[in-house]
C-alpha positions in Angstrom: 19.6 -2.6 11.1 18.2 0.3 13.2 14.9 1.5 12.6 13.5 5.2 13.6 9.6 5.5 14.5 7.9 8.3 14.3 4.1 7.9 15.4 1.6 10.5 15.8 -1.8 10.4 17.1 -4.3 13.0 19.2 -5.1 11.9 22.7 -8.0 13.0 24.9 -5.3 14.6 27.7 -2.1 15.4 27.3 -1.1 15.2 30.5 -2.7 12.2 31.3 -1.0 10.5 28.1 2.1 11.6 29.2 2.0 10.3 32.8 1.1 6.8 31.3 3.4 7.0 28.8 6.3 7.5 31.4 5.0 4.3 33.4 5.0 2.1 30.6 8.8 2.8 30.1 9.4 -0.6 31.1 7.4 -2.3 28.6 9.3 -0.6 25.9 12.7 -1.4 27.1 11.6 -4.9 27.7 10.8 -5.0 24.1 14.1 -3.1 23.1 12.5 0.1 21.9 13.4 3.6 23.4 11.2 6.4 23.1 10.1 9.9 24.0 6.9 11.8 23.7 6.4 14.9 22.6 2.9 17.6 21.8 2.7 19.4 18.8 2.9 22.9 19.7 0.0 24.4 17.9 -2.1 21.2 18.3 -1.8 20.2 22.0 -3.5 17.1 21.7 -1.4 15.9 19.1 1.3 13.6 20.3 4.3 12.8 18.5 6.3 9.3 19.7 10.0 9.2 18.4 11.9 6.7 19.3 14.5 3.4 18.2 13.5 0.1 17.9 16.4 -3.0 16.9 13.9 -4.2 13.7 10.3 -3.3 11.4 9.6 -7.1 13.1 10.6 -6.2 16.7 8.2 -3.0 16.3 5.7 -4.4 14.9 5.2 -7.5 17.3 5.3 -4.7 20.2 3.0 -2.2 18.6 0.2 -4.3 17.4 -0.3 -6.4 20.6 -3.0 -6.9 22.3 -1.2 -5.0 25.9 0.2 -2.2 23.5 -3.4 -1.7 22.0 -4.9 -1.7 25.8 -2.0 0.5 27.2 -2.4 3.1 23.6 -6.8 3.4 25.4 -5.8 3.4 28.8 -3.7 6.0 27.8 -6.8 8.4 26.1 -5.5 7.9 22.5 -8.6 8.8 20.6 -7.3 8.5 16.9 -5.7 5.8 14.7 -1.9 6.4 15.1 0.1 7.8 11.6 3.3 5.5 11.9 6.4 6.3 9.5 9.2 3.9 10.4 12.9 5.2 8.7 16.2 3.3 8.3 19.3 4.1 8.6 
């Protein structure tokens, strides 16, 4: 099964978020998951992740751990992420 995630969240500095975003690449690919980051055009502090990941299991052991949830502050998110995860 391959799963699509789409997360969303607002982040303090854009730029900032996306610099850290790009040095975690590693992490992510580690983990299986590819990603990209974009901002919402007429909200430029909101971020929108889209990316693959090989299972709802291999996602969610990534996203919820402790070193994702450090990296997501480090990073300057400042709102509970929206995740919608689709299969295809």
């Amino acid at each position: 099964m391959s799963l699509k995630v789409i997360i969303s969240f607002d982040v303090a500095d854009t730029e900032h978020f996306r610099k850290a975003f790009n040095e975690r690449d590693g992490a992510r690919r580690e983990a299986g998951i590819s990603a990209e980051c974009y901002v919402q055009i007429d909200a430029p502090n909101t971020v929108w992740v889209i990316g693959d990941a090989p299972s709802k299991e291999v996602f969610m052991a990534f996203f919820s751990s402790p070193e994702q949830k450090e990296r997501m502050q480090h990073a300057g998110v400042i709102s509970p992420p929206t995740v919608t995860m689709l299969e295809s």
